[in-house]
C-alpha positions in Angstrom: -8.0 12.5 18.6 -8.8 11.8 14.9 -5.0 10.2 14.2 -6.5 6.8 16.8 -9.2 5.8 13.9 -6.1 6.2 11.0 -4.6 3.3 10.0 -1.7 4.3 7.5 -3.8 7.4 7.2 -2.4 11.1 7.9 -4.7 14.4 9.2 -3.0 17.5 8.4 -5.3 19.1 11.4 -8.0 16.8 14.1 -10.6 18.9 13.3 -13.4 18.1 10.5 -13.2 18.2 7.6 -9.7 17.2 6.5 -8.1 15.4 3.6 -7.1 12.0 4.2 -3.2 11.4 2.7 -0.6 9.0 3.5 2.6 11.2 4.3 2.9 14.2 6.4 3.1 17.6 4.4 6.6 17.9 5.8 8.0 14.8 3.9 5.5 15.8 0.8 7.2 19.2 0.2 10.7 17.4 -1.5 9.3 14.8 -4.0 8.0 15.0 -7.2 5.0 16.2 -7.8 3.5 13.2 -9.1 4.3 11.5 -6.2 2.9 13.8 -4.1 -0.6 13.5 -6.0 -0.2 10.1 -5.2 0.2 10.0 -1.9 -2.7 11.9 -1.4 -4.4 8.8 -2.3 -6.0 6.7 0.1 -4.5 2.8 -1.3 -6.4 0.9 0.7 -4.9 2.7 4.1 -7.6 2.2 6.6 -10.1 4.1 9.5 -10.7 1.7 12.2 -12.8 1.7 14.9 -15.6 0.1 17.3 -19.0 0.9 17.8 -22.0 -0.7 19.1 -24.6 1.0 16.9 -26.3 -1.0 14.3 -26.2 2.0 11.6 -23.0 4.1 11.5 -23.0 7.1 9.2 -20.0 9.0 7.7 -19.5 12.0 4.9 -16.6 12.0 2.9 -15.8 14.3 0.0 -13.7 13.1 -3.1 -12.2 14.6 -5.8 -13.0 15.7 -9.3 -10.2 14.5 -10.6 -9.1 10.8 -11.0 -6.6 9.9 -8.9 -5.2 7.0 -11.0 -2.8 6.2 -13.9 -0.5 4.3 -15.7 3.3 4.7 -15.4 2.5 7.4 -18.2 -0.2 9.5 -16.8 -2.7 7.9 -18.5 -6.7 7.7 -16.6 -6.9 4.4 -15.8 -10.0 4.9 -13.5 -12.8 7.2 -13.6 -12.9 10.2 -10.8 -14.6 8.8 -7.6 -13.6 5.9 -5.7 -14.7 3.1 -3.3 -14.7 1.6 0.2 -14.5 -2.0 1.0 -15.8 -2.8 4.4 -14.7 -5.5 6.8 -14.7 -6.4 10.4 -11.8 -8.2 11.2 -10.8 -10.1 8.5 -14.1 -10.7 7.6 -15.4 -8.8 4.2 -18.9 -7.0 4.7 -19.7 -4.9 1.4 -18.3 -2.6 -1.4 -19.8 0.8 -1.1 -18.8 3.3 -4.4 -18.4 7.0 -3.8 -18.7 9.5 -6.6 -17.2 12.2 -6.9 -18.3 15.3 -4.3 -19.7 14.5 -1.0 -20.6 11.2 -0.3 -23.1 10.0 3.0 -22.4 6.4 3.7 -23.9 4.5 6.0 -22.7 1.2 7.4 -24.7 -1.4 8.8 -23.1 -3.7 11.9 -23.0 -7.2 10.6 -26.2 -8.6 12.7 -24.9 -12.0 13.2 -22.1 -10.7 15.6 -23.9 -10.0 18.5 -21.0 -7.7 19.3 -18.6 -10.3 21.2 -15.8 -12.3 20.1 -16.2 -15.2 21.9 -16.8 -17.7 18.6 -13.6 -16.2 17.2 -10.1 -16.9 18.1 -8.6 -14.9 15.4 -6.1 -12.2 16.2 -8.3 -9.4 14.4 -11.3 -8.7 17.0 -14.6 -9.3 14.4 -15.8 -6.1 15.8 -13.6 -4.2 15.0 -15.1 -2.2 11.4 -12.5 -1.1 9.0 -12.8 1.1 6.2 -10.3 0.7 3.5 -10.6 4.0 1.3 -9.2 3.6 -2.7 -9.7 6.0 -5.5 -9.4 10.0 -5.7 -8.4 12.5 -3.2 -11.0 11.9 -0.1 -12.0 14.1 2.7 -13.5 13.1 5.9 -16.3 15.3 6.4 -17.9 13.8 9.5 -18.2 10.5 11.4 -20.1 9.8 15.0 -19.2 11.2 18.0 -19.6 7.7 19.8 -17.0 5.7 17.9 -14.5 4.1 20.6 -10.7 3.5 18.9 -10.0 -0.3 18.5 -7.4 -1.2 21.1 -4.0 -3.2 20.7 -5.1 -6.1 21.9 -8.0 -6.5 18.6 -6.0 -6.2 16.1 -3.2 -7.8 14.6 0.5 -7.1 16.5 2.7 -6.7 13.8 2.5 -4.5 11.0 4.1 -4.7 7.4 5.2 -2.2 5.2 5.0 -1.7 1.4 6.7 0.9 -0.8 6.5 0.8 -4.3 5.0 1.8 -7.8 1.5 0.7 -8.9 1.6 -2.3 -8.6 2.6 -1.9 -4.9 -0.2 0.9 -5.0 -2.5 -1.7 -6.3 -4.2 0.6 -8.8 -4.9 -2.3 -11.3 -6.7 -4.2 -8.5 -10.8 -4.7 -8.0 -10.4 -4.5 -4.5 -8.1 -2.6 -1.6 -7.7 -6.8 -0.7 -6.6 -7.8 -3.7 -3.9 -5.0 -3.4 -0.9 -8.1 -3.2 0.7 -5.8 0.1 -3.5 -6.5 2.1 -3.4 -9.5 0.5 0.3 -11.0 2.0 -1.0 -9.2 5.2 -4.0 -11.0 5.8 -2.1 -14.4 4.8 0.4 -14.1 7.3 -2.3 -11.9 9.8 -0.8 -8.5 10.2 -1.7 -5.2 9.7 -0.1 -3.4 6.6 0.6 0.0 5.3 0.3 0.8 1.4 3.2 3.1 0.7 2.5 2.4 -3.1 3.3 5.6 -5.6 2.0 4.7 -9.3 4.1 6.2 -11.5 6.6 8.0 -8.8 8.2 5.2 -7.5 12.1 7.0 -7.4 13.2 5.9 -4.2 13.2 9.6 -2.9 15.1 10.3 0.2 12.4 12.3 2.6 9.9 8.4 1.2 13.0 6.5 3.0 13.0 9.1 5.9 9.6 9.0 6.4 9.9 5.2 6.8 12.8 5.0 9.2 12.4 7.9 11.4 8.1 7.7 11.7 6.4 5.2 10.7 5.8 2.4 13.5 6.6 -1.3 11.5 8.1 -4.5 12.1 9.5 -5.8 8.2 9.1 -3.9 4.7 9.0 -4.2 1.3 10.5 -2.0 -1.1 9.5 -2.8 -5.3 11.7 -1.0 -7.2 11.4 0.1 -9.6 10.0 -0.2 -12.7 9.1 3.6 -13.0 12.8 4.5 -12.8 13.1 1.9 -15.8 10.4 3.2 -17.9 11.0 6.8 -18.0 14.4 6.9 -18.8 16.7 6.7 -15.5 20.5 5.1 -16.1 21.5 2.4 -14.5 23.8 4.3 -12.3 21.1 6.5 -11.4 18.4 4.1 -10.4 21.8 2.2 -8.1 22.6 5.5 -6.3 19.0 6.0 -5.5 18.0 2.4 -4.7 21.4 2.0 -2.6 20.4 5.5 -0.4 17.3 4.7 0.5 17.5 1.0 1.5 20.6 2.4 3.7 18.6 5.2 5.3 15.9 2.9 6.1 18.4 -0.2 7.1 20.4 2.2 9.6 17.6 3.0 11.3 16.2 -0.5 11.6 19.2 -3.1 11.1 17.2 -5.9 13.0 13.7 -5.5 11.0 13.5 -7.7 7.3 14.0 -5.6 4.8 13.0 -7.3 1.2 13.9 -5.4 -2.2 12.0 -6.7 -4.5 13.1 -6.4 -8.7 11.2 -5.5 -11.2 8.7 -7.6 -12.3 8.0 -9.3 -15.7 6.8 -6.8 -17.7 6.8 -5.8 -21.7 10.0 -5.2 -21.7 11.3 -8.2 -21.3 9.6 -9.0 -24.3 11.4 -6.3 -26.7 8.4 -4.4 -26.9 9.8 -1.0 -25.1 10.6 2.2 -26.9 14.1 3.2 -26.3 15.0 3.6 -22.9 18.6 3.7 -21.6 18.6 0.4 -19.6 17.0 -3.0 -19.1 15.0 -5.1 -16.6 17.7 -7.4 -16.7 20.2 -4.9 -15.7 17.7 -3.4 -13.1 17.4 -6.8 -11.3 21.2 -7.2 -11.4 21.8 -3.9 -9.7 19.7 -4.5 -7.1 20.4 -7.9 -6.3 23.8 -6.4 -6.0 23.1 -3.4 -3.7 21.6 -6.6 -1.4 24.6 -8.4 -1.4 26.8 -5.6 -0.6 25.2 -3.6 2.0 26.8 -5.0 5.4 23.3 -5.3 6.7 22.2 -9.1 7.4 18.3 -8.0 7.4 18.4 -7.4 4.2 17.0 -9.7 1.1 16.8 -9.7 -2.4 14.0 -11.1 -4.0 13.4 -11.9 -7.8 10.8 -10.2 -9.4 10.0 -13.0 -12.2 10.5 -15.9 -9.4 6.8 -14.2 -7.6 5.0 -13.7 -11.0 5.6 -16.6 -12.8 2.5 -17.0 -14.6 2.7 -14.0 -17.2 -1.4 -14.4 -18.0 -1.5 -12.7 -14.1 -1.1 -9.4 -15.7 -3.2 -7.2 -18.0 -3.3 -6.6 -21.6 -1.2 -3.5 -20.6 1.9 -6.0 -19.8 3.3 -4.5 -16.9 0.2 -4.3 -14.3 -1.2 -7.5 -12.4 -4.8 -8.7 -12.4 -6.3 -9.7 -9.7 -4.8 -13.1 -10.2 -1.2 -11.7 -10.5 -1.6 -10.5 -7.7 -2.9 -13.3 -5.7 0.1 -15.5 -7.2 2.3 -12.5 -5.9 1.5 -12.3 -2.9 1.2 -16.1 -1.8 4.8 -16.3 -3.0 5.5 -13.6 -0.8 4.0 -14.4 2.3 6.2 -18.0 1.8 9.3 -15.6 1.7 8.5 -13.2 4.3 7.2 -16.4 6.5 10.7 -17.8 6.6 12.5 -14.9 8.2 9.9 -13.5 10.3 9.0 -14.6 14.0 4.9 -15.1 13.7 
């Protein structure tokens, strides 16, 4: 079956070719539609597998149309996308797809010798991962011959990040420097990139999807400053945030759970048009929510306390570089590390 290559990956049939997404149609059909487009964005999600030919050739298709933007629509990239290779944890080459179909062929790293016995790492060196950014992407085809990479190869626990952009990692040169990959491979787990530039509403069927699906061991949830930005109330961003951290806290009251605020951004410089709420207030609300939910596993982390160094984001003031993102997620990791069992 097609779903054992996916990592955070979703099929909508197991025949070729099909569009790659990262929700099932069935939680798609009552968001917005920006976050749908979204999610039918790769983020770094993965295809994994093994092989033991020294030249492996896939087709993917992508999309026309550019798949990311700022929190106001804007083209931030240009249509097409990219896949950054690794095997294990070890980085192998950048490959660039433009948009239409796309014949890629990867090359097994010849130093490998296809055994694992001068690595004691918990992510098998064999095992080849594609992690797929950009536009909409289709698998076309792949090689019969491909074997699934079992449990045992890769890491045990997984982590998973909701978010907006900056969980999405759309500002980022690489799916890596994405701060939710980047936390994983600190703290050597797997991770799923629930990231939804521009959408991030904390939608009920998102939270759903989460609890009821989606196989993980702790989460993140960055929220949120799209709510902030395009004009939600304080009360409304509270009612939202407070549902789906209790849908997804009810279903899994002994997994960490960290809500992380909004981070610093331009509007905590006065420089915002007129929108109905602050940062400030955002941060306090949610902090709050934390403290009041009657569910231990649940933590409140400070936006501005991970992204200290304001020079970490762009001259847009509200996404991270690649060195925001670094700073963010070594920060992280030290939070997660504390109230996880490694």
């Amino acid at each position: 079956m097609l779903t054992q290559f996916l990592h955070g990956l979703i099929a909508d049939a197991d025949l070729l070719p099909v569009t790659l997404t990262r929700m099932p149609e069935k939680y798609l059909d009552g968001i917005r539609a920006q976050a749908i487009d979204k999610f039918r964005i790769a983020a770094g999600n993965e295809i994994r597998f093994l092989s033991k030919e020294e030249n492996i050739e896939f087709t993917f298709e992508m999309s026309e149309i550019s798949g990311a933007t700022d929190v106001f629509g804007a083209d931030i990239n240009k249509p097409g996308g990219s896949i950054d290779v690794y095997y294990g944890w070890f980085y192998h080459e950048k490959i660039n797809l433009k948009p239409g179909i796309n014949k890629v062929i990867i090359s097994y790293p010849f130093r490998f010798k296809n055994d694992k016995n001068w690595y004691s790492g918990n992510f098998n060196p064999n095992v080849c991962r594609l992690l797929l950014r950009g536009t909409s992407i289709k698998l076309v085809s792949m090689p019969d011959d491909l074997e699934p990479a079992p449990k045992e190869d890769v890491p045990k626990l997984t982590y998973v990040a909701y978010g907006t952009s900056i969980t999405q990692g759309t500002c980022a040169s690489c799916s890596t420097h994405e701060y939710p990959s980047h936390v994983a491979r600190i703290l050597g787990t797997n991770v799923i990139n629930l990231g939804v530039g521009g959408a991030a509403y904390c939608e009920t069927p998102i939270a759903e999807y989460i609890a009821n699906e989606l196989e993980w061991d702790f989460a993140s949830v960055e929220i949120s400053v799209n709510m902030l930005n395009q004009g939600q109330t304080i009360e409304q961003f509270k009612t939202a945030a407070t549902n789906f951290i209790k849908i997804i806290a009810n279903k899994h009251s002994d997994k960490p759970i960290f809500c992380i605020s909004v981070f610093p951004y331009f509007g905590d410089w006065g420089l915002e048009g007129k929108i109905p709420s602050t940062a400030l207030a955002y941060r306090d609300v949610l902090k709050e929510i934390c403290s009041t939910l009657e569910f231990n596993n649940v933590h409140y982390i400070h936006g501005p306390d991970i992204l200290k160094d304001i020079t970490g984001l762009k001259t847009d003031l509200i996404h991270p570089s690649d060195l925001g993102m670094i700073e963010i997620s070594q920060n992280l990791a030290k939070i997660f590390k504390e109230k996880l069992t490694l």
